[in-house]
N, C-alpha and C positions, 0 to 999 in steps of 0.2 A: 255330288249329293243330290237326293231328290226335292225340289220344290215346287210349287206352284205360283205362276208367275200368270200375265196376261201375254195371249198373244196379240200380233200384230194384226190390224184390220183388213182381211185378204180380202174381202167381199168391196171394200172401195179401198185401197190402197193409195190413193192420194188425200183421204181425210182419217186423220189418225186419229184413234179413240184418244177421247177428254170428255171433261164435267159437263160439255155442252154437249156432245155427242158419245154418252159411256157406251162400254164397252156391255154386251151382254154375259147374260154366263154362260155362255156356251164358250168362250173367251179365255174362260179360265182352262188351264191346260198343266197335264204335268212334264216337267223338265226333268231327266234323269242326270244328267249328265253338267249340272252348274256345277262351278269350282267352290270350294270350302274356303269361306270369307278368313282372312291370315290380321291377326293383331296387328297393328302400325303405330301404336302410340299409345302411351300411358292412358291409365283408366277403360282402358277397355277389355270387355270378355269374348273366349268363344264360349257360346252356351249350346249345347243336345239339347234341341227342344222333344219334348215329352209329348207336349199337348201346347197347341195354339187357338185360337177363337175366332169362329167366323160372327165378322159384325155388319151390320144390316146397313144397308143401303151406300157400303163401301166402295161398290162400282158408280157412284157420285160425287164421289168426292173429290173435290182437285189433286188433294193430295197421293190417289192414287195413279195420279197422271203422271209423277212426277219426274221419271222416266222411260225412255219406251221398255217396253215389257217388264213393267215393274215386278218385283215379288210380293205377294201380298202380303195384309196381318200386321196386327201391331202386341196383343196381348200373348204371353207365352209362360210356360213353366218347363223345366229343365233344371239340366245338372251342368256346370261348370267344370269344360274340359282343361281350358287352360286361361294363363293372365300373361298379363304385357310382362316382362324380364327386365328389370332395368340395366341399362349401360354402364359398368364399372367407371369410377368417377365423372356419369354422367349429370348435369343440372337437372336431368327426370329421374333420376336412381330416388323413385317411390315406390313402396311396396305396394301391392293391392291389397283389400281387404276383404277380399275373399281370395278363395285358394280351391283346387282343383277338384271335384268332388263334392262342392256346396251343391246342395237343393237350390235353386232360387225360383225367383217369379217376379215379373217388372212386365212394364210398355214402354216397348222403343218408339222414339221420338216419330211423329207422324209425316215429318218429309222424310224419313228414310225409311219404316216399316220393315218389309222381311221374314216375319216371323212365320211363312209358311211355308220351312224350311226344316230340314232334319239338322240345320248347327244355324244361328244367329250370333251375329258379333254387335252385341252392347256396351252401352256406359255404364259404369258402375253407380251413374247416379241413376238410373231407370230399373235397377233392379235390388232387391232383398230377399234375406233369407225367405224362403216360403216355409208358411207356417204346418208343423210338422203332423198336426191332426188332419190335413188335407190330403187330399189326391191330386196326381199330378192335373184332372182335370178342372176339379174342385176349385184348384188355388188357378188356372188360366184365367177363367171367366172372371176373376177379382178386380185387376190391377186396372183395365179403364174406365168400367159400370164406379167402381170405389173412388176413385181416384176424382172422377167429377162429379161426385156426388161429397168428396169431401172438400174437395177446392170451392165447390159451390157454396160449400155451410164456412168453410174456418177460414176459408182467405176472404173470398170476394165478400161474403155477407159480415164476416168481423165475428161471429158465433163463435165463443169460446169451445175448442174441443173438446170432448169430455176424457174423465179419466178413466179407463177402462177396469184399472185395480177397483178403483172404490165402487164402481158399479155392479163388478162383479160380489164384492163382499156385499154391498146391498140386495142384488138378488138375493146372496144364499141367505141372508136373513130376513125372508119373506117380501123382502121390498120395499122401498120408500117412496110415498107417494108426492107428486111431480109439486114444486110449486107454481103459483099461476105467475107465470113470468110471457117471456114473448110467446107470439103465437106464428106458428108457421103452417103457411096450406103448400102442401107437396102437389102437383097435378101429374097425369101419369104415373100416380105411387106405385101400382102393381108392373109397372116395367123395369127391367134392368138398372138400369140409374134409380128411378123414382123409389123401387125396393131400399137401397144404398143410402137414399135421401132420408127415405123415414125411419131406417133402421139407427141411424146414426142422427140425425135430429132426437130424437127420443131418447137417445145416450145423452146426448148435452143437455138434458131437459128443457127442451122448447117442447109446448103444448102442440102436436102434431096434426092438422087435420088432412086425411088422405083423399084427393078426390079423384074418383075412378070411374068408367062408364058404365060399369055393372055394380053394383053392391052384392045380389043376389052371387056373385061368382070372385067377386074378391074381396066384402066386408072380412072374412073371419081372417084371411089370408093378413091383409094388413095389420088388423087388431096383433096379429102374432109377432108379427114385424115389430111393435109399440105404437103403433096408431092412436091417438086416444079416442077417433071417432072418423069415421070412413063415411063420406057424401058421393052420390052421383052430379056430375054438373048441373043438369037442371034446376038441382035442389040447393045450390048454394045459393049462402044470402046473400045479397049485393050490397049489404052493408060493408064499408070500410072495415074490419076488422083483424085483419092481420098485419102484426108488423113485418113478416115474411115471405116472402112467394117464389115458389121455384119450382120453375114452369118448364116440363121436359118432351114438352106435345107442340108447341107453338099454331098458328093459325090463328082458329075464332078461340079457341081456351086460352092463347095467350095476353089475345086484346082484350077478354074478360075480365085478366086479371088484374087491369089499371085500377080497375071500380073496387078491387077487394082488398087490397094493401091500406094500410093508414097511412095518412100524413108523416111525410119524415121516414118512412118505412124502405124497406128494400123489396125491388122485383129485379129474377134473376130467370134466364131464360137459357140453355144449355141445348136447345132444337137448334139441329144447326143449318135450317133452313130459316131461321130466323136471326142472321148474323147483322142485321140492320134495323131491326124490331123499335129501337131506340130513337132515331130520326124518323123513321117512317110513322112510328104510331105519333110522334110527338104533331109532325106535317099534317097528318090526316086528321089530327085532332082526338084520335084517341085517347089519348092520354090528358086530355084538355082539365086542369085542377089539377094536375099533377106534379106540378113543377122541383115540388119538394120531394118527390119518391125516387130513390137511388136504384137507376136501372140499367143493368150487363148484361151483355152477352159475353162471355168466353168459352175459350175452344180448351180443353184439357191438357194440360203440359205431365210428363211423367215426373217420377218422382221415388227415389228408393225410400229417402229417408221419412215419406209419408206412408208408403208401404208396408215400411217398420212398425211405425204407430198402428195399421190398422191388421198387422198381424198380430199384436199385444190380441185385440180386439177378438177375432179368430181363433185364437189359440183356448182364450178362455170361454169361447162359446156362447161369447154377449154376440156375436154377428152369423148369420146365416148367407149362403152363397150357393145358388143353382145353376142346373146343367139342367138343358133339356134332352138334347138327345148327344149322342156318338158316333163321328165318320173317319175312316180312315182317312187319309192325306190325302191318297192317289181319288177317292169321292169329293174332294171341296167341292167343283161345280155341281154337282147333287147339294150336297149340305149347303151349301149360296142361298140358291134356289130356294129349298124348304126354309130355309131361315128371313129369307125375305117375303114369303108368301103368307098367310093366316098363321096366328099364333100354331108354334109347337108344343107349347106348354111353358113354364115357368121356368126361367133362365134363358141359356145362350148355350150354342151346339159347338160342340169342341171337337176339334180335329186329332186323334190321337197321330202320333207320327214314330 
């Protein structure tokens, strides 16, 4: 099968690409000739990927170090070729619950990745039905921008999920407006996750403030999203005033955000150049008054049966989900590149395959 993997580093061949010395994209390379990963044990799928998702600054990341000439990708949508068979009176004779021919769409787990591949073998807990009003590239780009942007609001923050039935019957009857309950400042709103953050905060009715570096180029964008009112950094008040904060920029906007949380409040930081933001800002004093503000960092774990929930969502047209551009498979080191360099436009570039 064909996929795209990393090559090995020919130009210095005794220091092998990692986090501390990535690989470039010229690195990225296509393999014709990988073998078709074979089921080995219950719960698991082969899946025909459709469309996979190039994600930005993935040649950084440890985890795609994980083995030499790893396969890249973790986000995918496909059709399910086949499932594990269980062993006549075997202790695993469980059925799967999907069956050969399902649509789906998931993120495989981040030390194994893969997805940018013409077949992918996942857990049944990493993937879900994909929602049927989508395109196969439509529903790619979902599962890890969604995914941490919901584990960010419903696990770590404690934010009740909303219901997506009643919300939608509220839309269709003109709307119901928010009550003034918590307040949450999304940063990065207009990016991948941050979009994810305010579209779904605003579904749980948290009063949403978007803060972004242009107004002039993403106030109306947000607003659509359910923003109840879009700031530039500059312009925030440095009053304590949010019980929320979910911070997807990290830096000087993240150690801003100590000053802007209230007491007893949560800050949540999902940059994942900031996996120590929490010691570090405490030591340097950042965070000095703070002592009572509940603050994480987490790395996204996949999840079908949240994927479920946020297909509900999808289906019924309360959530919106962008593509910016389209590359064929054998182009990823093309589509790398432009997706790591100056915005493309709104969303995340999909690999069709």
């Amino acid at each position: 099968m064909k996929v795209i993997r990393l090559s090995d580093n020919t130009a210095t061949p005794t220091t092998p690409y990692s986090a501390t010395n990535p690989a470039p994209p010229s690195a990225i390379i296509l393999d014709e000739n990988a073998p078709i990963p074979q089921i080995a044990r219950p719960n698991q799928l082969l899946v025909r990927v459709h469309a996979a998702v190039v994600v930005r600054d993935e040649l950084i990341w440890p985890e795609t170090y994980r083995q030499e000439r790893a396969i890249l990708g973790y986000d995918f949508a496909g059709t399910v070729v086949s499932v594990y068979s269980p062993v006549e009176n075997s202790e695993q004779n469980s059925a799967s619950e999907f069956k050969p021919g399902d649509e789906v769409y998931g993120m495989v787990d981040t030390a194994k990745g893969s997805t940018w591949a013409e077949y992918v073998l996942a857990e049944t807990r990493e993937v879900a039905i994909k929602p049927k009003r989508l395109g196969w590239g439509e529903a790619a780009v979902v599962p890890m921008s969604a995914l941490t942007a919901w584990q960010a609001l419903f696990e770590v923050s404690g934010v009740p999920p909303p219901n997506f039935q009643e919300a939608a019957s509220h839309k269709e009857s003109s709307g119901t407006k928010k009550t003034e309950g918590k307040k949450a400042l999304i940063t990065g709103a207009a990016g991948n996750v941050g979009s994810w953050l305010v579209q779904l905060a605003s579904l749980a009715q948290l009063h949403v403030t978007a803060a972004t570096s242009s107004n002039t180029r993403n106030e109306s964008f947000l607003q659509s999203l359910g923003a109840d009112n879009a700031v530039e950094y500059a312009s925030i008040d440095t009053v304590p005033t949010y019980n929320l904060v979910v911070d997807t920029v990290g830096g000087t906007t993240l150690g801003n955000c100590w000053s802007l949380v209230k007491d007893g409040g949560t800050l949540v930081s999902v940059d994942s150049g900031s996996f120590d933001f929490v010691n570090r800002h405490r030591r340097q004093q950042v965070a000095k008054g703070k002592d009572n503000v509940k603050a994480i960092f987490f790395i996204v774990a996949p999840s079908g049966e949240q994927l479920k929930q946020i297909a509900v969502g999808l289906e019924l047209n309360l959530l919106q989900t962008f593509v910016s551009q389209y590359f064929p498979l054998e182009d990823a080191a093309k589509a790398y590149e432009i997706g790591n360099g100056k915005s493309t436009g709104r969303g995340k570039i999909v690999l069709t395959v």
